[in-house]
N, C-alpha and C positions, 0 to 999 in steps of 0.2 A: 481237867488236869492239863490238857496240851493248851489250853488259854492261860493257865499260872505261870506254867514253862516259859510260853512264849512272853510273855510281862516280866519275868525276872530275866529273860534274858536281853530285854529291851533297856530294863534299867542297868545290868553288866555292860550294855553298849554305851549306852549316857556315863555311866562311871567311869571308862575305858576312856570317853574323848576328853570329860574333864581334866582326868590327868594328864591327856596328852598336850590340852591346851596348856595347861597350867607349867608343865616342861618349858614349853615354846617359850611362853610368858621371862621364866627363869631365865631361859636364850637370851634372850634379849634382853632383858634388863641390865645385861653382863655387858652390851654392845656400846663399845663410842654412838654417840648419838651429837645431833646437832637442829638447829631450828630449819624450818624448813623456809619455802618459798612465803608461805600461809600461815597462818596462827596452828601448826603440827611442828611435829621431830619428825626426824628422820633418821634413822640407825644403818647403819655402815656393818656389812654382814659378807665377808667373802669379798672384800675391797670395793664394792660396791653400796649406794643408798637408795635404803626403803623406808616407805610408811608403815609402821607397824601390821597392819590388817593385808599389805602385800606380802612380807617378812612371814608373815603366821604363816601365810597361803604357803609360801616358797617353803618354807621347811615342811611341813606337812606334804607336801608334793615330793621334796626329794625325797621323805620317809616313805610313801605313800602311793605315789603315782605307778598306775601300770600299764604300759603302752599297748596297744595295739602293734600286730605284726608291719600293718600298711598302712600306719599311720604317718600324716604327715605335718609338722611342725613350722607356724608361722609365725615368725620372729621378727622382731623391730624394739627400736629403740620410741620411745613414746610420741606422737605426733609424726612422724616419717614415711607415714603414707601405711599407715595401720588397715584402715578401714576399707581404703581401695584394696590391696591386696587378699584382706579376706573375702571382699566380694566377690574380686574376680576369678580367685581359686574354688569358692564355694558353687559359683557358677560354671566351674570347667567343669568339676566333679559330678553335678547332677544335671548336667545339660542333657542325657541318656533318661532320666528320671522325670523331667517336667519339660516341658515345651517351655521357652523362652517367654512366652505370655503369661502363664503358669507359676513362672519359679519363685520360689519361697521370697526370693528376695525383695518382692515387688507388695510384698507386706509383712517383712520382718525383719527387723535391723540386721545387718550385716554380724555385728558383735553378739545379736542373741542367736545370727545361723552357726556361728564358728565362738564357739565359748573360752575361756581364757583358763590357762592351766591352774595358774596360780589363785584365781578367786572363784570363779565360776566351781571348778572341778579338785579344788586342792584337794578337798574333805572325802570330797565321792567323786568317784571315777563314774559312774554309773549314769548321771546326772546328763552325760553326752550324747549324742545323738549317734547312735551304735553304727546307723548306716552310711554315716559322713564322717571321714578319716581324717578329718581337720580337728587343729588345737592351734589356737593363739596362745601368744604370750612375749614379754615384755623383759623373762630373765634371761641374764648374759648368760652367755655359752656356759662360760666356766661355772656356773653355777647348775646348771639345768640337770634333772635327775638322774643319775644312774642309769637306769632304766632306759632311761629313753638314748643316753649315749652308746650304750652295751646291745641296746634294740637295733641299732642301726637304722635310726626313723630314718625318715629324708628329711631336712629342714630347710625353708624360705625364709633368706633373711631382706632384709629392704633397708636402706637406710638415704638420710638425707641432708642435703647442704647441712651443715649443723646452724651455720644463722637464720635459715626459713624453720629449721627444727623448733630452737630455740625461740622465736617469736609467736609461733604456732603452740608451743606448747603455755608458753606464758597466757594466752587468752584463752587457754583450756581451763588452767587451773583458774583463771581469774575468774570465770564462770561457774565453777565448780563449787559445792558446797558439801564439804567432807563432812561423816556422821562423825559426833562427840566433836568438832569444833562449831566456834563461833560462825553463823554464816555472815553477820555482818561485816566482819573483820576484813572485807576487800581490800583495803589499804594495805592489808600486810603482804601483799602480792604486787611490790611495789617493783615497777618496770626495769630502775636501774640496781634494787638488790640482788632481783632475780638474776639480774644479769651478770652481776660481781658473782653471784654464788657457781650459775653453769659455769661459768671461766673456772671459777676453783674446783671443778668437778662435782660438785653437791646441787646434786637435781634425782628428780625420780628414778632410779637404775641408773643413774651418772655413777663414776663419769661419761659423759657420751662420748668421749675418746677412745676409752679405752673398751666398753659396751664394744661397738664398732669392730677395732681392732679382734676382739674373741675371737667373733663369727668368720672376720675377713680372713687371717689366720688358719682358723678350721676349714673354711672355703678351698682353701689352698691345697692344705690336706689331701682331702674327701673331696674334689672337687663331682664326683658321682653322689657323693652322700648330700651334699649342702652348696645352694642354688644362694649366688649373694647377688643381688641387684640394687640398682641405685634409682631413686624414685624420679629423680629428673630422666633418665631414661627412659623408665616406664611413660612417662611423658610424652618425650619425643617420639619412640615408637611402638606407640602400642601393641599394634596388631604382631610387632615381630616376640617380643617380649609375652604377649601373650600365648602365642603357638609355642615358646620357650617353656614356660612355667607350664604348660598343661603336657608337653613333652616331659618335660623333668619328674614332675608328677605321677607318670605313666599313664596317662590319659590324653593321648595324642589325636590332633582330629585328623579323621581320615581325608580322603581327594573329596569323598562325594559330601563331606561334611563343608571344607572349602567350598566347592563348587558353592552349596548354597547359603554363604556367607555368615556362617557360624561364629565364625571367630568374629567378624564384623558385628552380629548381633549382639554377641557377649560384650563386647567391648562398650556398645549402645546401652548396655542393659547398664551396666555399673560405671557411668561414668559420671562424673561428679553432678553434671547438670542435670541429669535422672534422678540420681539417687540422691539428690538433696532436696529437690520436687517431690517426691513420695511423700504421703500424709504420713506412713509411719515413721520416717524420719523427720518432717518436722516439727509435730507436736511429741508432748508426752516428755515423760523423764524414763532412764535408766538407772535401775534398781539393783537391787543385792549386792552392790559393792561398795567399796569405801568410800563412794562420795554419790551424790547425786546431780545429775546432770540434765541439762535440757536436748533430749536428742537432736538437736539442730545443732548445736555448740560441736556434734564430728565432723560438720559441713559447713565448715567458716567459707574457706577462698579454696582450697586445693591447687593452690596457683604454685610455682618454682620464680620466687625473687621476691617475693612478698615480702622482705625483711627490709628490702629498700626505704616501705613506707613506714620504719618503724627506728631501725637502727642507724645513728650518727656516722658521718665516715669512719670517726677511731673507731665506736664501737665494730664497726663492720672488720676494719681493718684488724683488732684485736683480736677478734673473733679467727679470720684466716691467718693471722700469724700462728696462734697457737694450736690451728688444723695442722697445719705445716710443720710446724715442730714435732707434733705427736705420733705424725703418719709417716715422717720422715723416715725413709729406706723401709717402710714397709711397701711400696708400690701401691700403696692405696692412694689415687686422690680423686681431687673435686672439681672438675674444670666449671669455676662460677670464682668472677671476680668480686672484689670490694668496693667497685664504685658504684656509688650511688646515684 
């Protein structure tokens, strides 16, 4: 009898999600939508653009999502130094938990230690790793769930040159092979469309202007609530930035932890030239989300200027005019010039 119970209420739950999918579906279908970078659309939802299977996630997350009390939210705009900063937060957090030789990171991708709200965790919260208080994710502020605005998480936001963004994320997707498309269809990931489309704002969670502006804005705010850092910073100084972020965090190292060069170890442990040497990051694909990827494709260059070997001087120049118009009298800018 408690085995029929539990099966009718198994299929209550499978009825339950269809409909809820099937709403979402209805969402969207409702939505301006446009072609993407790729042989996909992309649908415009809260004045921003997604791929349907991120769009599903996001509503379902703002329905859905239930924060933790001491949770803490990693945010960026896609390609903008995503994956360094989950490593290095994942690393602050359980530096107490594994010896530095030990830590998970040293054989599991950074994106499978700190999972992503909207794909990983839209459906099931549950799905997270209960003892680590990290959440990626890739939605603009002004979208991000209830819940977690009303929770008073803390958030890490990162953001970057938009021209090293924008050429970094272009060899993302072009590597990328989304489920239900064409993977041959590379061409349609063509250098100088993708490049007319970020300028118009139509890229993944673009516009990246305005993406940006949410966080920088809220930063202002809350600047106790939400830590906004700029990835060429993190660059230049790490170790100060990193005692930053793990201060922020509430996970501050102590003298004796200094003393024995902790934060120097962390910094070693996740930096690009480690962490792209790991066998787990450079063979193998990433799974369960809307495209599939060769985990090496997160560990292109990690460099700050790399657009030089890509973009034209107008292109460049294009690109910083319209930083500058957007950011204008917000006090946000970007000390990186246009010449090439």
């Amino acid at each position: 009898m408690e085995f029929s119970s539990t099966k009718s209420n198994e299929k209550e739950d499978h009825r339950s999600d269809l409909k809820t999918l099937n709403l979402y579906n209805e969402i969207i279908s409702t939505l301006p939508k446009r072609n993407g970078w790729k042989s996909d659309e992309v649908y415009q939802y809260q004045g921003f653009w997604h791929t349907f299977f991120y769009l599903e996630g996001l509503l379902s997350a703002q329905q859905h999502f239930k924060p933790q009390t001491n949770d803490i939210i990693l945010s960026s705009f896609p390609k903008s130094g995503t994956t360094w900063l989950k490593a290095l937060s994942f690393a602050i957090v359980t530096r107490s938990s594994f010896d530095i030789s030990a830590n998970p990171l040293l054989t599991t991708m950074p994106h499978e230690c700190v999972l992503s709200l909207e794909s990983d965790l839209a459906h099931n919260s549950f799905h997270r790793n209960q003892d680590t208080p990290l959440i990626g994710t890739h939605v603009p502020y002004t979208s991000l769930p209830k819940s977690i605005i009303d929770s008073r998480c803390k958030i890490i936001y990162i953001c970057r040159d938009p021209k090293d963004t924008f050429v970094s994320l272009w060899h993302f997707l072009y590597n990328a092979s989304f489920k239900g498309v064409d993977s041959s269809a590379k061409e349609d990931a063509d250098f100088e469309k993708a490049f007319e489309l970020f300028c118009d704002g139509v890229s993944y969670y673009g516009p990246y202007w305005n993406h940006v502006l949410g966080y920088w804005k809220a930063s202002l705010e809350s600047p106790e609530r939400i830590l906004f850092l700029k990835y060429e910073d993190l660059k230049n100084e790490t170790l100060f930035y990193v005692k930053k972020i793990a201060e922020f965090m509430g996970y501050p190292f102590s003298l004796e932890e200094e003393d024995k060069r902790m934060v120097q170890k962390i910094v070693d442990l996740c930096s690009f030239q480690n962490l792209s040497r790991l066998e787990v990051n450079k063979s193998g694909q990433l799974h369960g989300r809307a495209y599939l990827i060769e985990k090496n494709a997160f560990f292109r260059k990690g460099e700050a200027g790399d657009w030089k070997n890509y973009l034209t001087p107008m292109m460049a120049a294009r690109l910083d005019q319209i930083t500058e118009q957007k950011l204008r009298s917000s006090g946000l800018t970007f000390n990186v010039g246009s010449k090439v």
